[in-house]
C-alpha positions in Angstrom: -70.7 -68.0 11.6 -67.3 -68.6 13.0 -65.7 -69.2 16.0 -64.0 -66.6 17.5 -61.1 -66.9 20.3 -61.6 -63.8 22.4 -58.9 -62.5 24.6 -59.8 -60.3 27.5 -62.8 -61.5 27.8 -63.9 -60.9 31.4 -62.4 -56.9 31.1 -64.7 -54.8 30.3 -64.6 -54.3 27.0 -64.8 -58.1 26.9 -68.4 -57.9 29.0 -70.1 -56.2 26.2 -68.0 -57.5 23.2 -68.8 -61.6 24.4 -71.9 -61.1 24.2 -72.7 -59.3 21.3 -70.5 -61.9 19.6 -72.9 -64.5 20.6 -76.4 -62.8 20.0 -75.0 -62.0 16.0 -74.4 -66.4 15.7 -70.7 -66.6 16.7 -69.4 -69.3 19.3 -66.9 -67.6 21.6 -63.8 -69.2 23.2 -63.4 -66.8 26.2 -59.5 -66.7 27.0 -59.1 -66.0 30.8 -55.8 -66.6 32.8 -57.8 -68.2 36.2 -61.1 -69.5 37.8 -62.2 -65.6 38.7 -61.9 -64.5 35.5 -63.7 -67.5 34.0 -66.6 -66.5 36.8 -66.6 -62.8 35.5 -67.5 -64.2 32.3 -70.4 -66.1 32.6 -71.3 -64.2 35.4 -72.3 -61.1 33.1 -74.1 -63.8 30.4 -77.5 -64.7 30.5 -78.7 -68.6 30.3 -78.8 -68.6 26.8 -75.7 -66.4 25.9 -74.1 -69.2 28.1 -74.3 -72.0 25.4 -72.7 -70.2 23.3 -69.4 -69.4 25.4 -66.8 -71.7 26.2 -63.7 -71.2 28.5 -60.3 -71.6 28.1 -57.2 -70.8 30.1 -53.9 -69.3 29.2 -51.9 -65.9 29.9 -50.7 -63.8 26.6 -47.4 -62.8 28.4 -46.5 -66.6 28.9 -46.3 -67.8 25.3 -46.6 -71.5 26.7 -49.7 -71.0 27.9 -51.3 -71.0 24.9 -50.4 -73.9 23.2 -53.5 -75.7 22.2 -56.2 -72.8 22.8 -56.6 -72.0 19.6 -57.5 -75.5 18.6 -60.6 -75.3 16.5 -60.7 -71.6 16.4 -61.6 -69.8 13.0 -60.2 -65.9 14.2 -59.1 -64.2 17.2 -59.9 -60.8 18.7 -57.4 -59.4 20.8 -58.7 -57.3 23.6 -56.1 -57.8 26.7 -54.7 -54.5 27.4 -53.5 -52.3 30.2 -54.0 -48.7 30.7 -51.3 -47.8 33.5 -49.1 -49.4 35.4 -46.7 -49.0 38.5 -43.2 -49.8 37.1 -42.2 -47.2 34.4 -43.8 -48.9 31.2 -42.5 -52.4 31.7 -45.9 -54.1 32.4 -47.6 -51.7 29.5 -45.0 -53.1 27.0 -45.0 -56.5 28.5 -48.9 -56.9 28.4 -49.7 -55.0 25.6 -47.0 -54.8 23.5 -45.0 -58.8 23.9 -48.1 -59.7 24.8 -49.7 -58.9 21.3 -46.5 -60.5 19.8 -46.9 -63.8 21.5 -50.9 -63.7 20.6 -49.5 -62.9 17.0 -47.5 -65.8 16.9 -49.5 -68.3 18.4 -52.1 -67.7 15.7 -49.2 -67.8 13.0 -48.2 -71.6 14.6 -52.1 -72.7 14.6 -52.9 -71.8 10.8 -55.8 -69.4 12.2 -55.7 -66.5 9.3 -58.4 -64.2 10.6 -56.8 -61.8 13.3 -59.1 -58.8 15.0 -56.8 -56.0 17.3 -58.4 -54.0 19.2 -55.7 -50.7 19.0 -56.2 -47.2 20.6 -56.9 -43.9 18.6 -54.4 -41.1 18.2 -51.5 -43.5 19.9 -47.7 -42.9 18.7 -44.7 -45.0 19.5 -42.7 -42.5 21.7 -40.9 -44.0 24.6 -41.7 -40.9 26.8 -45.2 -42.0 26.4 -45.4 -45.8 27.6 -48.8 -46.9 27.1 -48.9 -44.6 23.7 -45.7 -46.1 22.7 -46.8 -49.6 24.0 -50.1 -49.4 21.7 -48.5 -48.5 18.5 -46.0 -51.1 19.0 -48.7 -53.6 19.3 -50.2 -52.2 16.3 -47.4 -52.4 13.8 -46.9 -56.2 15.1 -50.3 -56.8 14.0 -49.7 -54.6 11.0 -46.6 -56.3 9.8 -48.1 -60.1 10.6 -49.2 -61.9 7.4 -52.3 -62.3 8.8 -55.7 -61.5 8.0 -56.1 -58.5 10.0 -57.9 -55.8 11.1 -57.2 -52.6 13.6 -60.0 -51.1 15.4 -58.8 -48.1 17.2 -61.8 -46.7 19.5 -61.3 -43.0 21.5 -62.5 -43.2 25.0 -65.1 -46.0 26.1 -68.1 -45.5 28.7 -70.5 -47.6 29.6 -70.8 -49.8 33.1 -67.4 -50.9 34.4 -65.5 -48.7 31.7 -61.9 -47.7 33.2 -61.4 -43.6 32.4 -64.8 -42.2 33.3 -65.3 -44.4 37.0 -61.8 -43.2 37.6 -63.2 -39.3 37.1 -65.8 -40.8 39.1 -63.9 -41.3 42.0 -61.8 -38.3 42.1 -65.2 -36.8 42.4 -66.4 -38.9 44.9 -63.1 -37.9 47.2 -63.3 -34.5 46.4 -64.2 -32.1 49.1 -66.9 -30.2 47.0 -63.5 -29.1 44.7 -62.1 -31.4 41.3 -59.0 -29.9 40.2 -58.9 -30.1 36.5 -55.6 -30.8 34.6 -53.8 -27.4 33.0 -56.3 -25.9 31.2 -58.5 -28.7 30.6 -58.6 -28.3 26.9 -56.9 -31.6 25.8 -59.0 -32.9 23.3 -61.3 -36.6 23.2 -63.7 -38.3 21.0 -65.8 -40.4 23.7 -67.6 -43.4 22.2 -70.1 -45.6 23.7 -68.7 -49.6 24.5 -72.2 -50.5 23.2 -71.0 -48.9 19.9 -67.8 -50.5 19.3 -69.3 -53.9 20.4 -71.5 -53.3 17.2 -68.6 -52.3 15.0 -66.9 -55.3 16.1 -69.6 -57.7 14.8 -69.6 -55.8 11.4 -66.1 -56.2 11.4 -66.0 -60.1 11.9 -69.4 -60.2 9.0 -67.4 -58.9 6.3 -63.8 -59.5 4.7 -63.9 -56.1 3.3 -62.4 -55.0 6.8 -59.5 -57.0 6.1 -56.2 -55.2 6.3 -57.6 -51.8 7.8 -56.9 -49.8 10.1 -60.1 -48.1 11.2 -60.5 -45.3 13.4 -63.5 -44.7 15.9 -65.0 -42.5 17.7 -68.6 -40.4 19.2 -70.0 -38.3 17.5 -68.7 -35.1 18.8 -65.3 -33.6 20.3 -65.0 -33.1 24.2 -62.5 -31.1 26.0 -61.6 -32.7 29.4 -63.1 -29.9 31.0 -66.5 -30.6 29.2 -65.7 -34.2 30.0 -65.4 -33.6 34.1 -68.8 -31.7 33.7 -70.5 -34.3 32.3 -68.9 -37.1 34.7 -70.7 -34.5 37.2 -73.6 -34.7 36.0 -74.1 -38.2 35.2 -73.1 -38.9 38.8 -75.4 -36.0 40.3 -72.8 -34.3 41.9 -72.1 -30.5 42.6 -68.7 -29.6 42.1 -66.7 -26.5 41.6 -63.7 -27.5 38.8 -60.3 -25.4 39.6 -57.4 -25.5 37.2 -54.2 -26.8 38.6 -51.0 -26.6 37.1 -49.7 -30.2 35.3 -46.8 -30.1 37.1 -48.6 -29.8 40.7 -50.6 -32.9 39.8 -47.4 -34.5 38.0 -45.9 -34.1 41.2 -48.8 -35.8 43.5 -49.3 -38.9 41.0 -45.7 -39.3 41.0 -45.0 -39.5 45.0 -48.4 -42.0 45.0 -46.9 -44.3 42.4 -43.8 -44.2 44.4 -45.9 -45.4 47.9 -48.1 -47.3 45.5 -50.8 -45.3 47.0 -53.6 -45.3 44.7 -54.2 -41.9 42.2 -56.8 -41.1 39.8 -54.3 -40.8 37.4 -50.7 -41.7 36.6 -47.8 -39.9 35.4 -47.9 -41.5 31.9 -51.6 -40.3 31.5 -50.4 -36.7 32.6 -48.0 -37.1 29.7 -50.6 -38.6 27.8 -52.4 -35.2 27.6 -50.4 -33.6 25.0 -52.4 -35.9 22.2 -55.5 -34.9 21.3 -57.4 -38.6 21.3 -59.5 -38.1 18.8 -60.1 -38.9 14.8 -62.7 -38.0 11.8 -66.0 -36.6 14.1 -67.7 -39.2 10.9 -65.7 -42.4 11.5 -68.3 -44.7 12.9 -70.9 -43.8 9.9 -67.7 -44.1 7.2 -66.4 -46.7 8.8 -68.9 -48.7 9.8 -72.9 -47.3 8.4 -74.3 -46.1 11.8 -74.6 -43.1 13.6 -72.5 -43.5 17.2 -75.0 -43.1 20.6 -74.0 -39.3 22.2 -72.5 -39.4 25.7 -74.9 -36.1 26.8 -76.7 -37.8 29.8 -75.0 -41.3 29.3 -73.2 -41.8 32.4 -75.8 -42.3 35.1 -73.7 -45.5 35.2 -71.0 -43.6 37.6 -73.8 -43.3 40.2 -72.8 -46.4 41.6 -69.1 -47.4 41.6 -67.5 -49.4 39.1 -67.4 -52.7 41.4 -71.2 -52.6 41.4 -72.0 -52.3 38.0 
């Protein structure tokens, strides 16, 4: 088994990738930038997932930060990403994109071949669309490497602490019995369970065959974000009536709060977002990777409690 340099890895796609990493026979260097995010991670392990963990310290937008952390590493996976952001796309291309590039390079300088990205589906590099753009950018970095890479590009994560569905989750929780739904709600996602790309992450690092794709993932069904509302609904137990309300009402609101920095369910990039269907082949996961993905019908009893306590 190898050992496997994991940035990210007290986010939450890192709390359920770490460990999985660990049960399958890999020895995890967890790449954190500070003492909370070193507690978030072993925090979420159990006694034994412990021994295999180890810690290390560094920030992928400071390139000098990570000289020497991947001494005695045999691959990274490269999970540090940011969904939003407050200043027009410059932290989205700064984390996500430079900081890619710097991860990039710093495994170029330490010899370490075997390089794991973790991408987004249905992304394009358009500068109206920041984190979109910011994504694909990181992609064709990783793309255009030299290394021994491969792309996993997931649709929409839930599972406990995930970021899009707890943010639904609280515009119902401070709606007054009303969720206004975006346009006409019909944008289009591919929802897949965190436990499930956790498992297609382990395949991924058990065979070489992966090397050099680019692999698409997502559940096993297409959800409008209508459909998608209703279901954060009813995972939490809430009654609520859904009312359409024009984009550019919303636009409006989530652009004055990022202005204040007041926070918003959603930002204007995500707005933007919209006009992308995020979604792939309904079959990827079984192509892809041999299983059948978990459905998110009655999966998201985690929103009951907020996102903190999870």
């Amino acid at each position: 088994m190898s050992t496997i340099l994991v940035t990210g890895a007290n986010g939450f796609v890192g709390s359920h990738v770490v460990p999985a990493l660990v049960d399958a026979g890999h020895r995890v260097l967890a790449l954190v930038r500070d003492d909370r995010g070193a507690a978030e991670v072993t925090g979420r392990l159990t006694a034994a997932q412990q021994g295999g963990v180890e810690v290390r310290r560094g920030d992928v937008t400071k390139s000098a930060s990570l000289d020497g952390v991947l001494s005695g590493v045999d691959a990274v996976l490269h999970l540090v990403a940011v969904a939003r952001d407050w200043d027009g796309g410059q932290t989205l291309r700064l984390v996500n994109t430079e900081g890619t590039r710097n991860m990039v390079a710093a495994a170029q300088a330490a010899g370490v071949r075997r390089f794991v990205h973790l991408g987004a589906l249905a992304v394009v590099d358009d500068p109206a669309l920041h984190y979109a753009s910011s994504k694909a950018r990181a992609m064709a970095l990783v793309r255009e490497s030299g290394l021994d890479w491969t792309i996993v590009m997931p649709s929409l994560l839930w599972g406990p602490r995930d970021g899009f569905f707890n943010i639904l989750a609280d515009l119902v929780r401070m709606s007054p019995g009303i969720v206004p739904i975006t346009g006409s709600g019909q944008a289009r996602f591919q929802p897949l369970a965190i436990t499930d790309l956790a498992r297609a992450i382990v395949l991924v690092f058990g065979d070489d065959a992966y090397i050099g794709s680019e692999l698409p993932l997502g559940g096993p069904r297409y959800w409008t974000y209508r459909e998608v509302v209703e279901e954060v609904c009813r995972g939490m137990g809430a009654r609520r009536l859904l009312v359409p309300m024009p984009v550019a009402l919303i636009r409006l609101v989530a652009g004055l709060s990022e202005m204040i920095r007041l926070p918003f369910p959603v930002a204007t990039d995500q707005l933007r977002q919209l006009k992308l269907d995020n979604i792939g082949p309904v079959d990827s996961a079984k192509a892809g990777f041999g299983f059948d993905p978990v459905p998110m019908e009655g999966g998201l009893t985690h929103l009951r409690a907020k996102a903190s306590k999870q």
